[in-house]
Steps between C-alpha positions, in 0.01 A plus 500: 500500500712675731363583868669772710547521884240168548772316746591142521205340644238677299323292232567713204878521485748469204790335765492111258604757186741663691673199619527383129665809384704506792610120418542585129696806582753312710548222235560816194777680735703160495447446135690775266506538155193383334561586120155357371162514659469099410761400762323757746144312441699171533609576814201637663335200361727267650484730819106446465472124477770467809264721726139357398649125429785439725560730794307431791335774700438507824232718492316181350610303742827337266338471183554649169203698381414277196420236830323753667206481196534138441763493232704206626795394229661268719810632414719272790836621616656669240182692396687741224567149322193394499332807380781500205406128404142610507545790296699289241224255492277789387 
């Protein structure tokens, strides 16, 4: 749903889908030239697992969102490593 004119601090707002298409929209200006829509949805995939795996947020006070629910990968250091090893085990 999209809600018109509510204002930041109301409770029925669409500002978290906004900031993903704003965040998706600066990542597509950068990247020119997609010729098939498989590198496009390997990309935003990519672009998916960095935000909800690996990129802290300080809205949730430095963790990712998967460690906001409970999904905890222990992924170390070099956490875009560790999710490839994992996703090779599987």
């Amino acid at each position: 749903y999209h809600f018109r004119y509510t204002g930041i601090q109301s409770r029925e707002n669409n500002n978290r889908i906004e900031r993903l298409n704003s965040n998706i929209k600066e990542r597509y200006k950068i990247m020119r030239g997609f010729k098939k829509v498989k590198t496009c949805q390997i990309i935003i995939d990519g672009w998916r697992n960095y935000y909800n795996l690996i990129r802290p947020h300080l809205g949730l006070n430095g963790m990712t969102p998967a460690e906001a629910i409970g999904m905890n990968f222990e992924l170390g250091k070099n956490k875009w490593l560790s999710l490839l090893k994992l996703s090779s085990k599987n």
